[in-house]
Backbone as a chain_set.jsonl record, in Angstrom:
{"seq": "XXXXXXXXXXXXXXXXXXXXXXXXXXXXXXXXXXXXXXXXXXXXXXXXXXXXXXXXXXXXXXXXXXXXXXXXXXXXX", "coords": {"N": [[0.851, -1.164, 0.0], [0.464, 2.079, -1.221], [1.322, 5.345, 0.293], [0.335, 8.537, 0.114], [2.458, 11.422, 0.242], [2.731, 14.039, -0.69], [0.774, 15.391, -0.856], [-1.93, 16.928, 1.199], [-4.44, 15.573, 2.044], [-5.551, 12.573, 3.303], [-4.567, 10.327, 1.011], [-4.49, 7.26, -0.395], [-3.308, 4.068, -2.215], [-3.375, 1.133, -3.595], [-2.14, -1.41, -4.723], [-0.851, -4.868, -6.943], [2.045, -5.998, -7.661], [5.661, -7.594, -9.273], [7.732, -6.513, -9.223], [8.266, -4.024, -6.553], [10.068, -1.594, -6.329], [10.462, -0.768, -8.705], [7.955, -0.589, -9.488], [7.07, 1.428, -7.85], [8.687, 3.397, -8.908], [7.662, 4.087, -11.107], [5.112, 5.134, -10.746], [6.004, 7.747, -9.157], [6.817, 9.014, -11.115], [5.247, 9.965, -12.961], [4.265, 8.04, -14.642], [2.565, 5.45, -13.469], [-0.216, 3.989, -12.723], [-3.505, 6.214, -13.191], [-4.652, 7.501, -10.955], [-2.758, 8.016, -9.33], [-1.05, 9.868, -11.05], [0.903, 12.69, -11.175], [1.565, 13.116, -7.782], [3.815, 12.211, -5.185], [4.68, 9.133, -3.774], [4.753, 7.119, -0.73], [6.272, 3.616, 0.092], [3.981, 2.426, 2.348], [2.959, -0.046, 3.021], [3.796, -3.598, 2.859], [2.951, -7.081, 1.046], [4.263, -10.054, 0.634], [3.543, -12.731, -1.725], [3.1, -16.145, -3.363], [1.972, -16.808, -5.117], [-0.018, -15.321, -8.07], [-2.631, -15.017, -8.368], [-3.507, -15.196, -5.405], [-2.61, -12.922, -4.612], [-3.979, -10.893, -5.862], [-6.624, -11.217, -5.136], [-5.869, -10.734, -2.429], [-5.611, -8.199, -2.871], [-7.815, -6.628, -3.785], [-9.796, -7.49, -1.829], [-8.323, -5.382, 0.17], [-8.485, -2.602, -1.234], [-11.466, -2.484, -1.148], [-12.088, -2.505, 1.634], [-12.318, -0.013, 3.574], [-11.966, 0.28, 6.685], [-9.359, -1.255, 7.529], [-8.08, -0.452, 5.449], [-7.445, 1.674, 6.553], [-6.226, 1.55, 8.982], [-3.785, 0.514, 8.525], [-2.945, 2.711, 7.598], [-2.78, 4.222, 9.902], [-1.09, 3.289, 11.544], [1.163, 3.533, 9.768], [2.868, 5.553, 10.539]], "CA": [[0.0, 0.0, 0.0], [1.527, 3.498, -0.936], [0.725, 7.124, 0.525], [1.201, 9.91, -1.493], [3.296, 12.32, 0.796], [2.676, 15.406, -1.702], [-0.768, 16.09, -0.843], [-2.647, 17.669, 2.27], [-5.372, 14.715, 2.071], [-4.703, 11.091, 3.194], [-4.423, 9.316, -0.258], [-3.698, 5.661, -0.558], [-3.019, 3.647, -3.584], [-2.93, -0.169, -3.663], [-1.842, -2.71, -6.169], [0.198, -5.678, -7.05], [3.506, -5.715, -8.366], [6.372, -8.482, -9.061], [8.812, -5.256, -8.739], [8.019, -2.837, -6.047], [10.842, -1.4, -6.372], [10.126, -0.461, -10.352], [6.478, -0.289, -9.735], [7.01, 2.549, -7.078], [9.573, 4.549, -9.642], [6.745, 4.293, -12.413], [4.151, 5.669, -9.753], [6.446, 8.453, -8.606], [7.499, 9.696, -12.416], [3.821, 9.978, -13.349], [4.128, 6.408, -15.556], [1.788, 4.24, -13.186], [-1.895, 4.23, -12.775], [-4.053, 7.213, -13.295], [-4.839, 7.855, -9.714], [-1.088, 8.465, -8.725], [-0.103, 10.535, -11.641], [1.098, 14.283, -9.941], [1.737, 12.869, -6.481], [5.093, 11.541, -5.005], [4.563, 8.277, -3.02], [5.632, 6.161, -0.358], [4.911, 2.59, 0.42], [3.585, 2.079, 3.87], [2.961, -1.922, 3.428], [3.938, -4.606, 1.697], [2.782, -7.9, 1.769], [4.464, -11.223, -0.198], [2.441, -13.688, -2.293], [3.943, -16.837, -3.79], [0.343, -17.033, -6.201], [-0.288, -14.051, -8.356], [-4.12, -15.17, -8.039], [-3.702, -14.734, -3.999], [-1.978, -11.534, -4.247], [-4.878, -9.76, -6.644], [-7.669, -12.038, -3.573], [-5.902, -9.831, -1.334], [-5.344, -6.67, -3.195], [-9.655, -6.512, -4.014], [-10.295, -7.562, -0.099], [-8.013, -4.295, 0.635], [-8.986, -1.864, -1.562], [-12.917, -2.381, -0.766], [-12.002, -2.724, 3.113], [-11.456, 0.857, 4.106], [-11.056, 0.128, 8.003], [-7.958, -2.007, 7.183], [-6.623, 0.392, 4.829], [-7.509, 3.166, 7.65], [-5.405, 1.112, 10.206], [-2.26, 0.251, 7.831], [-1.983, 4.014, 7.556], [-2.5, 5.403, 10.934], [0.112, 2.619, 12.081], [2.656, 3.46, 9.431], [2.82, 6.989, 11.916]], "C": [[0.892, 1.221, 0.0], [0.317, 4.521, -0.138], [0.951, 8.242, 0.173], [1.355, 11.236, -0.179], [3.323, 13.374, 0.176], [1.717, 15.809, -2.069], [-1.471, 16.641, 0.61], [-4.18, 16.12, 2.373], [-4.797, 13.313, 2.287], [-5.458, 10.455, 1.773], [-3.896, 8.11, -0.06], [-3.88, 4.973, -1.717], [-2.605, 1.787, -2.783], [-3.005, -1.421, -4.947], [-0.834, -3.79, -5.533], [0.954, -5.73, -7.824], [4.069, -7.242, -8.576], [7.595, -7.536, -8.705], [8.31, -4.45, -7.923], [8.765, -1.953, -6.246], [10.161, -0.349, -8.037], [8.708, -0.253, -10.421], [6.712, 1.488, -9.351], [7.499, 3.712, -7.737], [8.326, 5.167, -10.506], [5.479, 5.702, -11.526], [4.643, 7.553, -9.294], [6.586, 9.539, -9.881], [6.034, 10.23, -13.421], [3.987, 8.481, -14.806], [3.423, 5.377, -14.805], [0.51, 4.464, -13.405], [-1.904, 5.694, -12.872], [-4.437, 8.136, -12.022], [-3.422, 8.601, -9.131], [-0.08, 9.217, -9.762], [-0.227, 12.186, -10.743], [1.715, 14.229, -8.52], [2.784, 12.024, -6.251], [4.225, 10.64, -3.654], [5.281, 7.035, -2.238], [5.369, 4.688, -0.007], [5.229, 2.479, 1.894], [3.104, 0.615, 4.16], [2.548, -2.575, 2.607], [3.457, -5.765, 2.371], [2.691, -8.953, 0.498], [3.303, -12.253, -0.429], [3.129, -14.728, -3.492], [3.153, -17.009, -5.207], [-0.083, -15.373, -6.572], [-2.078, -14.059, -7.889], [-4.143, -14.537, -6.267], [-3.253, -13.057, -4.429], [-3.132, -10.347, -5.215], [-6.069, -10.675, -5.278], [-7.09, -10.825, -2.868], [-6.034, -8.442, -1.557], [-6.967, -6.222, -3.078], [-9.936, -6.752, -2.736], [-9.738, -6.212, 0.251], [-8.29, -3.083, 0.031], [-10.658, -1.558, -0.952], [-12.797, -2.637, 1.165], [-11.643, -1.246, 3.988], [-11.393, 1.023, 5.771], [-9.954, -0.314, 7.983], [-6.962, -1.8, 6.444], [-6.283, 1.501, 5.885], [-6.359, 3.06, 8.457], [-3.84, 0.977, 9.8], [-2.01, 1.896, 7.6], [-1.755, 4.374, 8.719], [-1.308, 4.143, 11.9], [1.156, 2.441, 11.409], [3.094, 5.134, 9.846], [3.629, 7.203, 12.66]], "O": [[1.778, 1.465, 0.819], [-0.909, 4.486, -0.029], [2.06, 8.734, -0.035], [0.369, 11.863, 0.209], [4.314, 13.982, 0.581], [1.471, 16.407, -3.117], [-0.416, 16.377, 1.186], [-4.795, 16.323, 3.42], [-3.821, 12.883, 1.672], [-6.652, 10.201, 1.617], [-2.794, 7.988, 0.475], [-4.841, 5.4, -2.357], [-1.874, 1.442, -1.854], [-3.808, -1.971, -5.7], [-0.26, -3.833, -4.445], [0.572, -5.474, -8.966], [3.335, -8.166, -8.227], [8.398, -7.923, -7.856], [7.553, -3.751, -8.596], [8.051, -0.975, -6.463], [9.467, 0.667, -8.025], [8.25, 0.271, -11.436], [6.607, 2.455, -10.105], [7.081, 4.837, -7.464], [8.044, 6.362, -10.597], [5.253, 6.867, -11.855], [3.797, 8.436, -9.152], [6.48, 10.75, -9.682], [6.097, 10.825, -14.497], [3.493, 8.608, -15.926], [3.526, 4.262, -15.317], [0.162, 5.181, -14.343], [-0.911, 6.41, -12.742], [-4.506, 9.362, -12.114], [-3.342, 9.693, -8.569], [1.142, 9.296, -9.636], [-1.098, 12.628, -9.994], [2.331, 15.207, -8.096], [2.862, 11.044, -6.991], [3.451, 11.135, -2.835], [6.061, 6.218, -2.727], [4.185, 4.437, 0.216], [6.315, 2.448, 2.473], [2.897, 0.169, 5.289], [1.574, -2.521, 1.856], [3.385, -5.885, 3.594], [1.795, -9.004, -0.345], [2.404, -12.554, 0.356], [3.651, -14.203, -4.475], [3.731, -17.314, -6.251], [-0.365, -14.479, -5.774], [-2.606, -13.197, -7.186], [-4.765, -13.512, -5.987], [-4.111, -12.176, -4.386], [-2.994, -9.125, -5.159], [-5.776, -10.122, -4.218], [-7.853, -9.872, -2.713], [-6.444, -7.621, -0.737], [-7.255, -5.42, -2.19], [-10.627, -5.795, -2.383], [-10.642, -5.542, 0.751], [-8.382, -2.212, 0.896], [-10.952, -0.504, -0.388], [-13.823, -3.015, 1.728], [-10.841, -1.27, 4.921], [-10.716, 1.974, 6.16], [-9.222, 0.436, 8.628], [-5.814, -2.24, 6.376], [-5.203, 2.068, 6.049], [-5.593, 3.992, 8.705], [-2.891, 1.252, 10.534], [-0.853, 2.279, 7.431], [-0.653, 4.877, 8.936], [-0.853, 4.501, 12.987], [2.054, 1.673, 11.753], [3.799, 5.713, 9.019], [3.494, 8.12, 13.471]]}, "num_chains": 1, "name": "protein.A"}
């Protein structure tokens, strides 16, 4: 999960990657999604998946969950 650090509003952004690393550059340079072009971001939590299938299961449970995105921000604080 990123947080875009270059806004006055809590923003969060979540996807899946096989690079975070190279996802996060794309995100930062305005080359990722549409949501995160303009805004510099950081990630506030990762979380490994050996099954691309699990890792989009979890990504769709966290996006539509906003207590559990609420909590992964105010505990990366």
């Amino acid at each position: 999960m990123l947080n875009c650090i270059s806004s006055q509003k809590k923003k969060t952004y979540v996807g899946y990657t096989s690079d975070l690393v190279k996802r996060l550059t794309q995100h930062n340079t305005n080359k990722g999604a549409k949501f995160t072009k303009g805004n510099i971001w950081k990630i506030i939590y990762k979380k490994k998946f050996i099954l691309k299938s699990d890792a989009m299961t979890y990504e769709y449970k966290l996006k539509n969950d906003k207590n559990k995105r609420l909590s992964i921000y105010n505990n990366s604080k």
